[in-house]
C-alpha positions in Angstrom: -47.8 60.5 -100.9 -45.8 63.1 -99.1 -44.8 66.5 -100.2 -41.1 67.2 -100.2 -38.6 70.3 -100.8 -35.5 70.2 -102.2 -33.1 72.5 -101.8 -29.6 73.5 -103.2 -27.4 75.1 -101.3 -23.3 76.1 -101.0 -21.4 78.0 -98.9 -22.4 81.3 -100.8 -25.7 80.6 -103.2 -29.1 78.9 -101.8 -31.4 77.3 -104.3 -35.1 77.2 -102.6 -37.2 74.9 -104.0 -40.8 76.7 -104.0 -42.8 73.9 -105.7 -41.7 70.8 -103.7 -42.6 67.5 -105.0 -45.3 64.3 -104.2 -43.3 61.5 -103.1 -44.4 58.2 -101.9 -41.6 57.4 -99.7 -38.0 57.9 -98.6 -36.6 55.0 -101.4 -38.7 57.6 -104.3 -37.5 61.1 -102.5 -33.4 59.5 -103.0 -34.6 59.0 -106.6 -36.0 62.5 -107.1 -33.0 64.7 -105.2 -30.7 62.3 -107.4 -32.4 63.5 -110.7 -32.5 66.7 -109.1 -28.9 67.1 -108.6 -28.3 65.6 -112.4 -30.4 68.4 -113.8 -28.4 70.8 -111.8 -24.7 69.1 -113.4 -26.1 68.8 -116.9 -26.3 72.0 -117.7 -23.8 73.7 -119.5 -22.1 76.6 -116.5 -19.1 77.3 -115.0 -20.2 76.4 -111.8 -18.2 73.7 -109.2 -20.4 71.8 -108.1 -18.3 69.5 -105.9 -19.4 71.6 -103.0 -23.0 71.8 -103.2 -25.6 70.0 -100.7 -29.9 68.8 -101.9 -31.1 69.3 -98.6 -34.6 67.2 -98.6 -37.2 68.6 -96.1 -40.6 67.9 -95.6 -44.1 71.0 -95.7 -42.8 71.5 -91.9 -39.2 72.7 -93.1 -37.8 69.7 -91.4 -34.7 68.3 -92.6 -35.0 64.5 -94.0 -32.3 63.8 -95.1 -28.9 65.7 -97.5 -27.5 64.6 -100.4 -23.9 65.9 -101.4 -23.7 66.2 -104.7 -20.3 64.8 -104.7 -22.5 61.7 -103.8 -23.8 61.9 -107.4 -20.8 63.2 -109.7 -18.3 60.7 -108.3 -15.2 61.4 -108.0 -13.2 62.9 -111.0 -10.9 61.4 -112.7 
């Protein structure tokens, strides 16, 4: 199990994530920054997400992987 961050982030808000979460592997960290960014869109806000990355780093602040969460919305229709 690994620990991983996942952070929110646009060209004017950042969304640290102090808590992190165990992962065991890459395949179950896609899974989590997916649910991630769905918990983000659910909620009821004015906010455009379209623009926002989940940037996934590991408990040496290195950068695994990003997620756009355009990648999870879709596109609109």
């Amino acid at each position: 199990m690994t620990q991983l961050y996942f952070h929110c982030s646009n060209s004017k808000k950042v969304f640290v994530d102090q808590r992190g979460a165990m992962v065991d592997g890459l395949a179950e960290a896609r899974d989590h920054a997916t649910r991630v960014v769905q918990s983000f869109t659910s909620e009821r806000s004015l906010e455009d997400w379209r623009d926002w990355i989940l940037h996934v780093s590991d408990d040496q602040g290195d950068e695994l992987f990003v997620v756009p969460f355009l990648f999870v919305l879709g596109k609109p229709h």
